[in-house]
PyMOL Python script that loads the backbone (N, CA, C, O; Angstrom):
from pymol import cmd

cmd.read_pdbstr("""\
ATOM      1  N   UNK A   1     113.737 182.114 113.600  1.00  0.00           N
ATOM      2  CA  UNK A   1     113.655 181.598 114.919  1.00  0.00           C
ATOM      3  C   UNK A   1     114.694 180.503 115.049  1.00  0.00           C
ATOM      4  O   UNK A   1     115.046 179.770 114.125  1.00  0.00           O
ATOM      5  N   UNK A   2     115.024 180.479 115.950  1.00  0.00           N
ATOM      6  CA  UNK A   2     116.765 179.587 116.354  1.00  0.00           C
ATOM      7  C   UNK A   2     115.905 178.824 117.819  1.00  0.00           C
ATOM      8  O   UNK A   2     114.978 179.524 118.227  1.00  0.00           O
ATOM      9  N   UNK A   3     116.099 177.711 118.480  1.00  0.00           N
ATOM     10  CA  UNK A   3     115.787 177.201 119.528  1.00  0.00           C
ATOM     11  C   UNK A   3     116.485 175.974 119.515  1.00  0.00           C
ATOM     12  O   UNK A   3     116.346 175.158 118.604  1.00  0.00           O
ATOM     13  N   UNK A   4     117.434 175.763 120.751  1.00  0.00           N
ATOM     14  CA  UNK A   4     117.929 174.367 120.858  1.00  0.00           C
ATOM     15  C   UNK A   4     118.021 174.117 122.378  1.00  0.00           C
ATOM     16  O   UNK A   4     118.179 175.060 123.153  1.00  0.00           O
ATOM     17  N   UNK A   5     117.930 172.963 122.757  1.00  0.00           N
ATOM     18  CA  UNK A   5     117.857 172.760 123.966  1.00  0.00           C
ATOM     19  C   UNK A   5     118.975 171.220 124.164  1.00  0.00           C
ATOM     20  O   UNK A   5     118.612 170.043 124.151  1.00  0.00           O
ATOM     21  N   UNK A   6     120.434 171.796 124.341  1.00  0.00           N
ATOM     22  CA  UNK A   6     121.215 170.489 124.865  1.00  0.00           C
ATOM     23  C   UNK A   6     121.369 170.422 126.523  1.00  0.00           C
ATOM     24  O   UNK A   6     121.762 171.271 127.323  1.00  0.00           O
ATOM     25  N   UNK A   7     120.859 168.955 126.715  1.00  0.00           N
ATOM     26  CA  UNK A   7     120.856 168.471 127.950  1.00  0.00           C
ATOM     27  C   UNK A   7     120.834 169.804 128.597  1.00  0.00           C
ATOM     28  O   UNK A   7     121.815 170.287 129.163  1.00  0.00           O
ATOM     29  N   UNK A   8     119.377 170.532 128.466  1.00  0.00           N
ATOM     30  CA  UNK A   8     119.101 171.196 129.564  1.00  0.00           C
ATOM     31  C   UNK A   8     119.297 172.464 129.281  1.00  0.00           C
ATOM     32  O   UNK A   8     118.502 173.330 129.647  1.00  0.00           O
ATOM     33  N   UNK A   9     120.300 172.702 128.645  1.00  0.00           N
ATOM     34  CA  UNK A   9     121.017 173.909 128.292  1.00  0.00           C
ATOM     35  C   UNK A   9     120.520 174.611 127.151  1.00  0.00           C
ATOM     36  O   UNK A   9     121.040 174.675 126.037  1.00  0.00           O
ATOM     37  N   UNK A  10     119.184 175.260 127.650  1.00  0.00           N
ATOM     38  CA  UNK A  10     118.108 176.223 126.664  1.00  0.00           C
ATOM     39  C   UNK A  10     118.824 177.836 125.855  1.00  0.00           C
ATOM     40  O   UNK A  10     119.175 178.776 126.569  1.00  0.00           O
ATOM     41  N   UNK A  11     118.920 177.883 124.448  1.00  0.00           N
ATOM     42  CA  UNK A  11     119.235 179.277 123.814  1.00  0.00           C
ATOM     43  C   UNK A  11     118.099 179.176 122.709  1.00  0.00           C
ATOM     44  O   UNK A  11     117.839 178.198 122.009  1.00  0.00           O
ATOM     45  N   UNK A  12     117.431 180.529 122.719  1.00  0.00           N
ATOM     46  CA  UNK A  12     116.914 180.405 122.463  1.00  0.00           C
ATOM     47  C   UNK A  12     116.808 182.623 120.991  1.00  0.00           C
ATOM     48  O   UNK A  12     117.075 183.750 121.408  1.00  0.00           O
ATOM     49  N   UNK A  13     116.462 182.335 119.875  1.00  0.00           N
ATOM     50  CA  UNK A  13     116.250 183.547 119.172  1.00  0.00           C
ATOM     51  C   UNK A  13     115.367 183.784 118.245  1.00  0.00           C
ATOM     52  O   UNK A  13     114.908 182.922 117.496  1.00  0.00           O
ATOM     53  N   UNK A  14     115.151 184.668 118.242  1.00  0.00           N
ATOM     54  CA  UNK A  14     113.549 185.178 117.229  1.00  0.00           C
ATOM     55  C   UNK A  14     114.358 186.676 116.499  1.00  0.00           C
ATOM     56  O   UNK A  14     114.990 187.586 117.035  1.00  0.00           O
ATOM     57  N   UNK A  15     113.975 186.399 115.019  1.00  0.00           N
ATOM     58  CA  UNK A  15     114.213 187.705 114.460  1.00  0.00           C
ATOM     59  C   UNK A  15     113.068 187.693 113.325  1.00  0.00           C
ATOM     60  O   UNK A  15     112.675 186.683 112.740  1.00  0.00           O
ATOM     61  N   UNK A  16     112.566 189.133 113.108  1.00  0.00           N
ATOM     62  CA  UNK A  16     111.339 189.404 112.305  1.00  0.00           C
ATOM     63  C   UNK A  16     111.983 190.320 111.304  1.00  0.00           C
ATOM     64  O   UNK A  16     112.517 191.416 111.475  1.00  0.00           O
ATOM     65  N   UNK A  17     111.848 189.779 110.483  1.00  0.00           N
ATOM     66  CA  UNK A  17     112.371 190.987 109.057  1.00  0.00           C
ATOM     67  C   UNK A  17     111.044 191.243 108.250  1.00  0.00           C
ATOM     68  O   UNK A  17     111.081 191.834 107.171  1.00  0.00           O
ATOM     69  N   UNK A  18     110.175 190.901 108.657  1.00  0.00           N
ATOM     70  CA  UNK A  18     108.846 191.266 107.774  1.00  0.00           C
ATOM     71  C   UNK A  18     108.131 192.641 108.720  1.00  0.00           C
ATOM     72  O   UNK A  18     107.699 192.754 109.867  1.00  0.00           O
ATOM     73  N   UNK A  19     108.279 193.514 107.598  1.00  0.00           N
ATOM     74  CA  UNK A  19     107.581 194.981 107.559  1.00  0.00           C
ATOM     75  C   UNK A  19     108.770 195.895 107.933  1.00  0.00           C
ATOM     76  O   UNK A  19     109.850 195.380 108.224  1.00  0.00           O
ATOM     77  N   UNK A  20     108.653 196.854 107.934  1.00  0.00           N
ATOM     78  CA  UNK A  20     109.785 197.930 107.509  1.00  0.00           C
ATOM     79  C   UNK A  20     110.359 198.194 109.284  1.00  0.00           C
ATOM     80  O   UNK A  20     111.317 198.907 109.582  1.00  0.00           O
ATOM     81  N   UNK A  21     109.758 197.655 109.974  1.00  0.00           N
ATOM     82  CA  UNK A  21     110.687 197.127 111.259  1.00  0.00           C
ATOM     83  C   UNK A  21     111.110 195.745 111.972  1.00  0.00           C
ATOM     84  O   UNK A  21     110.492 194.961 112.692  1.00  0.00           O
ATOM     85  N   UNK A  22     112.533 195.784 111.426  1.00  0.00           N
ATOM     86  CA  UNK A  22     113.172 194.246 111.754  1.00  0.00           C
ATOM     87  C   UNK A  22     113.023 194.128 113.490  1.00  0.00           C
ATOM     88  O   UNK A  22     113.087 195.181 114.123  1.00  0.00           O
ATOM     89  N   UNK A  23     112.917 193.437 113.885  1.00  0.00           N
ATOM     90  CA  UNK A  23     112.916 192.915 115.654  1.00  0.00           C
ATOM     91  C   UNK A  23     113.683 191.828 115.770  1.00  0.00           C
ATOM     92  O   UNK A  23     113.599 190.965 114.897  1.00  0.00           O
ATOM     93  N   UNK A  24     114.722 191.637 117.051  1.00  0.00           N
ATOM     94  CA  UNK A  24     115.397 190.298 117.388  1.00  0.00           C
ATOM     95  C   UNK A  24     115.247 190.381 118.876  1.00  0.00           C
ATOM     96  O   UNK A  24     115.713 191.265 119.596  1.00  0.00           O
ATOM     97  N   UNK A  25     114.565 189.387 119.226  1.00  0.00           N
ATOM     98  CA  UNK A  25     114.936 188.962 120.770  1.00  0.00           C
ATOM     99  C   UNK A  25     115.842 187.385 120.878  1.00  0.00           C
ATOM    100  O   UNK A  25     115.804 186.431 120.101  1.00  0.00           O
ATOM    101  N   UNK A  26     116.475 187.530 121.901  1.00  0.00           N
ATOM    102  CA  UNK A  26     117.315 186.739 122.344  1.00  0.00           C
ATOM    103  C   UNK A  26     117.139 186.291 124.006  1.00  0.00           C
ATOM    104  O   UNK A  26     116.860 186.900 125.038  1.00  0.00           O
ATOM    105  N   UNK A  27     117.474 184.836 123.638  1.00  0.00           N
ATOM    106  CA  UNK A  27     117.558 184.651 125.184  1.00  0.00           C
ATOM    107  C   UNK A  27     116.546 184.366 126.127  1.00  0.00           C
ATOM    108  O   UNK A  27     115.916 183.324 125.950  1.00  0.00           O
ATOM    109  N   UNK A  28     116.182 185.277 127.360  1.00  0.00           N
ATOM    110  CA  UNK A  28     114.717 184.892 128.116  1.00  0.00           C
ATOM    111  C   UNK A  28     113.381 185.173 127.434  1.00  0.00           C
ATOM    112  O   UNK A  28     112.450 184.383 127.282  1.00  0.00           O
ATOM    113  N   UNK A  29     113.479 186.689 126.979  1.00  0.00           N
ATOM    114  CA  UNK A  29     112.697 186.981 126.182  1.00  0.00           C
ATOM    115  C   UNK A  29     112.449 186.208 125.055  1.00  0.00           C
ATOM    116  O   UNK A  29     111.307 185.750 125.075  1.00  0.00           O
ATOM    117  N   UNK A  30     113.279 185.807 123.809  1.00  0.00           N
ATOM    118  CA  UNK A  30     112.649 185.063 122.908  1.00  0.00           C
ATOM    119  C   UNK A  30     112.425 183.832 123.863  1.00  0.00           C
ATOM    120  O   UNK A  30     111.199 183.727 123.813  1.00  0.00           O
ATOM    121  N   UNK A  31     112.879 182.819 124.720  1.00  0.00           N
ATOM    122  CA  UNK A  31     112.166 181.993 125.372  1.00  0.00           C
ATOM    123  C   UNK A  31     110.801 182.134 125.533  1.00  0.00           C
ATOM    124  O   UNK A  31     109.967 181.767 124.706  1.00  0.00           O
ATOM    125  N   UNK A  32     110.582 182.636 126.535  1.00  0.00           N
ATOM    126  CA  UNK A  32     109.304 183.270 126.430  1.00  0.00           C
ATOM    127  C   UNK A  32     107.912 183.296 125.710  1.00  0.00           C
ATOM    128  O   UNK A  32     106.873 182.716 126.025  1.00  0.00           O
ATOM    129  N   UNK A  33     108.184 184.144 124.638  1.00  0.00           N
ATOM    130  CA  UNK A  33     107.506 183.921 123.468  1.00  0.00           C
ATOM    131  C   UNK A  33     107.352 182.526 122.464  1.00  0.00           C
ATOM    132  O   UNK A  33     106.426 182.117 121.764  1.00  0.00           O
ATOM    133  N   UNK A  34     108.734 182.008 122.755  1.00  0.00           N
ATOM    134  CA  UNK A  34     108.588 180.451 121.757  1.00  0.00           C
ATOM    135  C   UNK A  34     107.560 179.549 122.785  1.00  0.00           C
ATOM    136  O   UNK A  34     106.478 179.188 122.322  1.00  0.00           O
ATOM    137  N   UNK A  35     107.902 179.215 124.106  1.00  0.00           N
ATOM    138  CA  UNK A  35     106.903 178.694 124.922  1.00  0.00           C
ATOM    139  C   UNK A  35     105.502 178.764 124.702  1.00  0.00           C
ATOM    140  O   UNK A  35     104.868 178.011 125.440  1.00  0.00           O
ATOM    141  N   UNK A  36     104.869 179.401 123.957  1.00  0.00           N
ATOM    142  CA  UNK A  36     103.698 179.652 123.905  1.00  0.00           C
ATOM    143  C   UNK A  36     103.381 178.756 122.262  1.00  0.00           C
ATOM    144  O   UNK A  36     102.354 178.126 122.005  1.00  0.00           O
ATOM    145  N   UNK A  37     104.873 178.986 121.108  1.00  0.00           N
ATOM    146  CA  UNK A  37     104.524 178.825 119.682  1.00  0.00           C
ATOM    147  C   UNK A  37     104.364 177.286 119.869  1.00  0.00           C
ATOM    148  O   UNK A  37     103.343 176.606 119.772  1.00  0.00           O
ATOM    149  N   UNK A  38     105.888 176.843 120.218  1.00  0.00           N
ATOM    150  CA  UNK A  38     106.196 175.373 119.794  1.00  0.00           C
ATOM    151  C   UNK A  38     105.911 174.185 120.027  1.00  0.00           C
ATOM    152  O   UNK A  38     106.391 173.217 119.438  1.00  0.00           O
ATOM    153  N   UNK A  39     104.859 174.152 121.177  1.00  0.00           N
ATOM    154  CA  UNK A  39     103.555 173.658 121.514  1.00  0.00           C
ATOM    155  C   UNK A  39     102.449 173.100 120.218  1.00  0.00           C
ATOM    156  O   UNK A  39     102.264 171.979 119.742  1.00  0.00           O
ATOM    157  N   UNK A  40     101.874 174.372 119.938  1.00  0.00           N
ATOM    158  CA  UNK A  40     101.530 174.121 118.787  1.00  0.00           C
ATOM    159  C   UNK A  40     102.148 173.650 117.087  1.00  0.00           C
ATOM    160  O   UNK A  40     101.569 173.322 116.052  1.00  0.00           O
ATOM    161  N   UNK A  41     103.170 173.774 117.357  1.00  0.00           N
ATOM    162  CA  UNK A  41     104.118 173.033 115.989  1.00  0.00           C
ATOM    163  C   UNK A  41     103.695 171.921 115.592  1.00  0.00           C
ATOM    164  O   UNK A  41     103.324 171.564 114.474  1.00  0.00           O
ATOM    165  N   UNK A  42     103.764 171.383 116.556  1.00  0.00           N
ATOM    166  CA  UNK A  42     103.318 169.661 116.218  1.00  0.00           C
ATOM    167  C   UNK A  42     103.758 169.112 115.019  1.00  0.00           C
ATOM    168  O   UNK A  42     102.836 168.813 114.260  1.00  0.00           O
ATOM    169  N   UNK A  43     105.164 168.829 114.508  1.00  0.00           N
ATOM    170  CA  UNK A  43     105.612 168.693 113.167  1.00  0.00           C
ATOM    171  C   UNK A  43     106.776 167.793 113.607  1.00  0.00           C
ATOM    172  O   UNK A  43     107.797 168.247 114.122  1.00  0.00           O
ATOM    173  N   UNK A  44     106.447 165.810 113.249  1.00  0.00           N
ATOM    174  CA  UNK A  44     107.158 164.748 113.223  1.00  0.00           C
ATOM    175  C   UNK A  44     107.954 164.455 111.868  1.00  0.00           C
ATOM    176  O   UNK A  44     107.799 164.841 110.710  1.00  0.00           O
ATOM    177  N   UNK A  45     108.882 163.602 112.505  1.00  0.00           N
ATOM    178  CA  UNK A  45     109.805 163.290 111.221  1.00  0.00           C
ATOM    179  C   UNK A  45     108.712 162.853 109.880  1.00  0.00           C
ATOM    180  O   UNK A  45     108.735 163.138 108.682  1.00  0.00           O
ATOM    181  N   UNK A  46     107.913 162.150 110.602  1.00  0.00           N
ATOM    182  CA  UNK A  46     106.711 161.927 109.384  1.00  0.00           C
ATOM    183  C   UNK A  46     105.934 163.302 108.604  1.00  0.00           C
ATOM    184  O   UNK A  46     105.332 163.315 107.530  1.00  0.00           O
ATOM    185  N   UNK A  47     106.103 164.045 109.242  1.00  0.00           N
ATOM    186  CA  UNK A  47     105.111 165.139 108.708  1.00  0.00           C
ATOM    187  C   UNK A  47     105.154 165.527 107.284  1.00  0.00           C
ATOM    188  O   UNK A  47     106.141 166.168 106.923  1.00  0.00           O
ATOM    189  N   UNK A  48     104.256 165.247 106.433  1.00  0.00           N
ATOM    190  CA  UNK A  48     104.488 165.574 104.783  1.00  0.00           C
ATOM    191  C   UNK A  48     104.610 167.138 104.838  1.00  0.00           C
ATOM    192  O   UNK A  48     104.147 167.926 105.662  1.00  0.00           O
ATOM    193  N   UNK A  49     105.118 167.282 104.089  1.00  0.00           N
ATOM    194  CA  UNK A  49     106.206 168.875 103.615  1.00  0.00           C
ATOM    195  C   UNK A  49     104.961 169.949 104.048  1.00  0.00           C
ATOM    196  O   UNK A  49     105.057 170.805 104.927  1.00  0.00           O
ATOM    197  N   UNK A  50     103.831 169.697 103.248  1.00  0.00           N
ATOM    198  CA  UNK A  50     102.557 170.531 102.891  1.00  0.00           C
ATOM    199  C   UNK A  50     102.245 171.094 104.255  1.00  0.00           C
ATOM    200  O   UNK A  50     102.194 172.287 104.553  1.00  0.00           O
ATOM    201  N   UNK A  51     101.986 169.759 105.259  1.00  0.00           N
ATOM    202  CA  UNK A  51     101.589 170.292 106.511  1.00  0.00           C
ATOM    203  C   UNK A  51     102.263 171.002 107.375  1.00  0.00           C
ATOM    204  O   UNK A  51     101.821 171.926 108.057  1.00  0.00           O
ATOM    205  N   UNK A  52     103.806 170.396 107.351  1.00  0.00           N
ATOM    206  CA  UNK A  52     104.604 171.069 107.947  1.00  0.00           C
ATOM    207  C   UNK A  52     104.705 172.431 107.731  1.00  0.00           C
ATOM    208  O   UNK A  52     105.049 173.118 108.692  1.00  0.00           O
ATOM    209  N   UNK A  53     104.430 173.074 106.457  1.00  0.00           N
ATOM    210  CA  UNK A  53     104.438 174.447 106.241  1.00  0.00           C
ATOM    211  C   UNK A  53     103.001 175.006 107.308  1.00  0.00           C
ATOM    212  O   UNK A  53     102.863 175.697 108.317  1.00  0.00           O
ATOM    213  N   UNK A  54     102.263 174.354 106.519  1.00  0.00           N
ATOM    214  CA  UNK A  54     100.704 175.266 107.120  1.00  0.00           C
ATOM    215  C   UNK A  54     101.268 174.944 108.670  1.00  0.00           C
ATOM    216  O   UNK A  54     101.293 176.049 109.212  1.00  0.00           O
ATOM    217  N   UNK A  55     101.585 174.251 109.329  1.00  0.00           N
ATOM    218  CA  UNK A  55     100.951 174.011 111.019  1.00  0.00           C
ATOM    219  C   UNK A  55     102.382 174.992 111.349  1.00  0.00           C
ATOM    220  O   UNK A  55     102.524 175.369 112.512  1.00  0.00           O
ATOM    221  N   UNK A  56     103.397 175.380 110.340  1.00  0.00           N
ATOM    222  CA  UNK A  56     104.349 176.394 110.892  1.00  0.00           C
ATOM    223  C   UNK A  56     103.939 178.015 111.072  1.00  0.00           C
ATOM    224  O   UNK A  56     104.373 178.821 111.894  1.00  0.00           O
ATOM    225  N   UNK A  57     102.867 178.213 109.919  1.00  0.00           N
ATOM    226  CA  UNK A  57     102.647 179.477 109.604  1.00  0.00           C
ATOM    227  C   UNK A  57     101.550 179.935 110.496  1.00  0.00           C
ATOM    228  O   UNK A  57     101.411 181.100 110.869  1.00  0.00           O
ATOM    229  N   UNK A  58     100.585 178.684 110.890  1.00  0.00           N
ATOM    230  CA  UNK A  58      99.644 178.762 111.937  1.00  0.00           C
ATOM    231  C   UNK A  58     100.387 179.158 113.245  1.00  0.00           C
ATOM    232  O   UNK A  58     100.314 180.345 113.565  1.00  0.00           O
ATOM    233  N   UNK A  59     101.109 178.293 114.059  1.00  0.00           N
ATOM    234  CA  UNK A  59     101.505 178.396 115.215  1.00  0.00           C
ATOM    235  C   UNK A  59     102.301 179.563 115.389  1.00  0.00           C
ATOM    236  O   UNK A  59     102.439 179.930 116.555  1.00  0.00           O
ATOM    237  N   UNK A  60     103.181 180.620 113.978  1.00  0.00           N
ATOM    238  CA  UNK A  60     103.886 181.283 114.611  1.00  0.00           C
ATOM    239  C   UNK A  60     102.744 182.456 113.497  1.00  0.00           C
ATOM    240  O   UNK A  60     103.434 183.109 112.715  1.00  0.00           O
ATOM    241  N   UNK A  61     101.294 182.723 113.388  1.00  0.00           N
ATOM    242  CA  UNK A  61     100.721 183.648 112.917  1.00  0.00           C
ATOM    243  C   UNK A  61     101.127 184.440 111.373  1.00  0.00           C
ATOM    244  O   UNK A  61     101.257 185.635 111.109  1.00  0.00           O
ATOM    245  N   UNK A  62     101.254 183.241 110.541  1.00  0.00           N
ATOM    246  CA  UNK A  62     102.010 184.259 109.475  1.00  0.00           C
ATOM    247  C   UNK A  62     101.711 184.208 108.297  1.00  0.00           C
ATOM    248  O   UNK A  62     101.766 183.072 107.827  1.00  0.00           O
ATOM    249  N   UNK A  63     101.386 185.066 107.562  1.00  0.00           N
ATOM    250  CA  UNK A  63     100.761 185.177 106.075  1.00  0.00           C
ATOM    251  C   UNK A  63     101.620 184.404 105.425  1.00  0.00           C
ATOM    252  O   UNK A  63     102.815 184.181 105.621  1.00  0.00           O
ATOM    253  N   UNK A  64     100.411 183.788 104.140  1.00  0.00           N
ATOM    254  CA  UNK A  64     100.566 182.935 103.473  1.00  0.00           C
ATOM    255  C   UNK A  64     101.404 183.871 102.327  1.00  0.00           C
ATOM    256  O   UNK A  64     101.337 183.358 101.210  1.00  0.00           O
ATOM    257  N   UNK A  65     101.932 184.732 102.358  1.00  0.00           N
ATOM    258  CA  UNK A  65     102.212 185.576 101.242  1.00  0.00           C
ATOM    259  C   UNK A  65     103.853 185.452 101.197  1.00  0.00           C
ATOM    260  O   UNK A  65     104.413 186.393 100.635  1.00  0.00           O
ATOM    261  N   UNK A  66     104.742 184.341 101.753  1.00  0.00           N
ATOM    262  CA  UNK A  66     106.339 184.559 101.555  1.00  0.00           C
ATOM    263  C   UNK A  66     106.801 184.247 100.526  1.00  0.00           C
ATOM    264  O   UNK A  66     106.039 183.679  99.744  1.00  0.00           O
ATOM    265  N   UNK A  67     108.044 184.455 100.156  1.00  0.00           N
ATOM    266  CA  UNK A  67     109.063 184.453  99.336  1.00  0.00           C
ATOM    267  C   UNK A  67     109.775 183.050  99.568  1.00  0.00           C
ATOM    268  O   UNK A  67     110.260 182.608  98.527  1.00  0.00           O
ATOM    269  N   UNK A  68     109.910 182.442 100.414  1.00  0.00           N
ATOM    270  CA  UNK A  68     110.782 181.708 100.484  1.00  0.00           C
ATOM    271  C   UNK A  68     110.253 181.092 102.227  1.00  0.00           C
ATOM    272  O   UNK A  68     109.744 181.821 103.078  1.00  0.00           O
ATOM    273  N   UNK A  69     110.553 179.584 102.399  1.00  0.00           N
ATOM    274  CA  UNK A  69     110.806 179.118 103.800  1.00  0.00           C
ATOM    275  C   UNK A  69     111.339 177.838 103.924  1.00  0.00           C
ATOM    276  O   UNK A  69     111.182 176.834 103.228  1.00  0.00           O
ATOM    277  N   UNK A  70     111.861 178.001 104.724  1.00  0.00           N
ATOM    278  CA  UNK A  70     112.487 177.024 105.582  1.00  0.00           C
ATOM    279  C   UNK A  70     112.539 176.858 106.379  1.00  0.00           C
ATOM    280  O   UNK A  70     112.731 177.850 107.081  1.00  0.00           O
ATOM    281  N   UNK A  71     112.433 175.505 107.100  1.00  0.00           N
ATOM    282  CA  UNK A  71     112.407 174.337 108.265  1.00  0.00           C
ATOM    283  C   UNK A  71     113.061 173.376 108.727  1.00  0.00           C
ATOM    284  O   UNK A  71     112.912 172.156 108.652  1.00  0.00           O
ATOM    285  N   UNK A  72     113.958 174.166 109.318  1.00  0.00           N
ATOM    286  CA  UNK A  72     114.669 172.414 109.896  1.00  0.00           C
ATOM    287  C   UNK A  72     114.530 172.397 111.244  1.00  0.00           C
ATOM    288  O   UNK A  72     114.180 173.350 111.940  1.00  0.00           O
ATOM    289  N   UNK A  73     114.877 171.033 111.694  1.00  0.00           N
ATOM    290  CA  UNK A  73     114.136 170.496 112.886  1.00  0.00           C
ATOM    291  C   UNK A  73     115.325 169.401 113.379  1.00  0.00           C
ATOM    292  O   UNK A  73     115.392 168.348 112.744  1.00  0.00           O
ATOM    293  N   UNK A  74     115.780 169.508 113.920  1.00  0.00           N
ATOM    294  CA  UNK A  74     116.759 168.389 114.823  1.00  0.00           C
ATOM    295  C   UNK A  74     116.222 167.661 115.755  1.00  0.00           C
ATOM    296  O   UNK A  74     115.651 168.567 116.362  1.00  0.00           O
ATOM    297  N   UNK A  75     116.018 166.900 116.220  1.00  0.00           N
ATOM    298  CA  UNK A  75     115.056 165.557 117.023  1.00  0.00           C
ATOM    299  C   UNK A  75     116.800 165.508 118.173  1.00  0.00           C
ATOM    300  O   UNK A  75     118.022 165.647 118.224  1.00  0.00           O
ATOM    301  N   UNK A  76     115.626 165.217 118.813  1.00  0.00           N
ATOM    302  CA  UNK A  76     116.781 164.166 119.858  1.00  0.00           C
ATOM    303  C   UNK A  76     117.718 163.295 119.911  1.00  0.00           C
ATOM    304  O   UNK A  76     118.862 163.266 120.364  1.00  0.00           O
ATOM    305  N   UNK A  77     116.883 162.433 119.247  1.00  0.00           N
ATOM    306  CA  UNK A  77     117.843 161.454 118.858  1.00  0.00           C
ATOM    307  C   UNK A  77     119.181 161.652 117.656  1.00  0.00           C
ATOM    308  O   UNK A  77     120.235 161.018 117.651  1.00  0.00           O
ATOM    309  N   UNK A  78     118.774 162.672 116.733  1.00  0.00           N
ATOM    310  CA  UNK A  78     120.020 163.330 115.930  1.00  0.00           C
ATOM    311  C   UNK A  78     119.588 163.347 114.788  1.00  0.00           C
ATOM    312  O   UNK A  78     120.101 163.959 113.852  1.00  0.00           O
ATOM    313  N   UNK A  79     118.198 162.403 114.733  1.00  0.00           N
ATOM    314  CA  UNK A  79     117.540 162.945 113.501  1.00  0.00           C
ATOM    315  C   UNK A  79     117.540 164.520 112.507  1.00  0.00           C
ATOM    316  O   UNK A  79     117.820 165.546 113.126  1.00  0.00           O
ATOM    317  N   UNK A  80     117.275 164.609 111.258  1.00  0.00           N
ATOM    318  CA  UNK A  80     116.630 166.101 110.962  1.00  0.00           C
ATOM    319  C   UNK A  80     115.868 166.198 110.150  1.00  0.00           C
ATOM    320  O   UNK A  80     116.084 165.643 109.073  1.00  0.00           O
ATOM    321  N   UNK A  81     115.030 166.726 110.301  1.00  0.00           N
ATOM    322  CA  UNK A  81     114.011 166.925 108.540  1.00  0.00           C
ATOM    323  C   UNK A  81     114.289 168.209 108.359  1.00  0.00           C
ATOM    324  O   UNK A  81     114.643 168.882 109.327  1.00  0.00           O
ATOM    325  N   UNK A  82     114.152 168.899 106.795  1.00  0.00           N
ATOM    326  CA  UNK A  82     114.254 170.047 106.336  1.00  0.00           C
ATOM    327  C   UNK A  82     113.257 170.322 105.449  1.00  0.00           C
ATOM    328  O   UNK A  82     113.185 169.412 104.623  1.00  0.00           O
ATOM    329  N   UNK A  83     112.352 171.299 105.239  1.00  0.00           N
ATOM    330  CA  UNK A  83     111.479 171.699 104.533  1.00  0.00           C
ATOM    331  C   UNK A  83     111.535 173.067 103.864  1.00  0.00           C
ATOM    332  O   UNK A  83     111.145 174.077 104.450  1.00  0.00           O
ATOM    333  N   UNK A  84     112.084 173.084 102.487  1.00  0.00           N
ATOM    334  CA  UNK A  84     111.927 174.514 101.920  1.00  0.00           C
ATOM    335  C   UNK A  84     111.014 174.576 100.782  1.00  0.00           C
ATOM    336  O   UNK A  84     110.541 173.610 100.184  1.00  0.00           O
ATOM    337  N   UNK A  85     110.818 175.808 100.546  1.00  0.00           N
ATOM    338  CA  UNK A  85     109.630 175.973  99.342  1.00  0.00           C
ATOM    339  C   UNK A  85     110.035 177.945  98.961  1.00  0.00           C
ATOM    340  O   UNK A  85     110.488 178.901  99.590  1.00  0.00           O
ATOM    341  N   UNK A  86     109.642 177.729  97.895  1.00  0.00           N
ATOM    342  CA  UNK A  86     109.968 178.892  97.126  1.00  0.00           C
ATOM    343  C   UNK A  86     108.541 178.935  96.543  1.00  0.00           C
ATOM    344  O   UNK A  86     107.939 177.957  96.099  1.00  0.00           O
ATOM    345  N   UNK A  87     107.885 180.747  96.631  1.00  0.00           N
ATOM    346  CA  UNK A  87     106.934 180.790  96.071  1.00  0.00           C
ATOM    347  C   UNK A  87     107.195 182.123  94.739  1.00  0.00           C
ATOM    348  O   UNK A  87     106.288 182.394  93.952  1.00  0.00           O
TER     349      UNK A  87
END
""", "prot")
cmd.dss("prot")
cmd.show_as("cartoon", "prot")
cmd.util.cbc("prot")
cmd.orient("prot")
């Protein structure tokens, strides 16, 4: 999932490679669908690593069973946090 929003100027992408059919939406459509996730994200520069995973896998529905993830997050102000984990 890709989402950035400069001054206004929303792009937005979703791609699923889990199960033997990959999916990418782009654009209004992945808009769309993120509107509903990133709400629930709720994940601050403070957020310890642990949670940040679980409240990611919650909000976008996704088994605890990956290989690998990552999280980064750009703030407004220009901040970033990054969260990876290898299982």
């Amino acid at each position: 999932m890709d989402f950035s929003n400069h001054h206004g100027r929303i792009q937005a992408e979703i791609e699923d490679e889990r199960g033997q059919t990959n999916s990418k939406l782009q654009g209004t459509a992945a808009l769309k669908q993120l509107e509903a996730i990133l709400p629930k994200l709720e994940v601050e520069k403070t957020t310890a690593k642990k949670d940040a995973i679980a409240r990611t896998m919650s909000a976008f529905k996704l088994a605890d069973n990956y290989r690998e993830f990552e999280l980064e997050i750009r703030f407004p102000d220009g901040d970033k946090i990054t969260f990876k984990s290898n299982k």
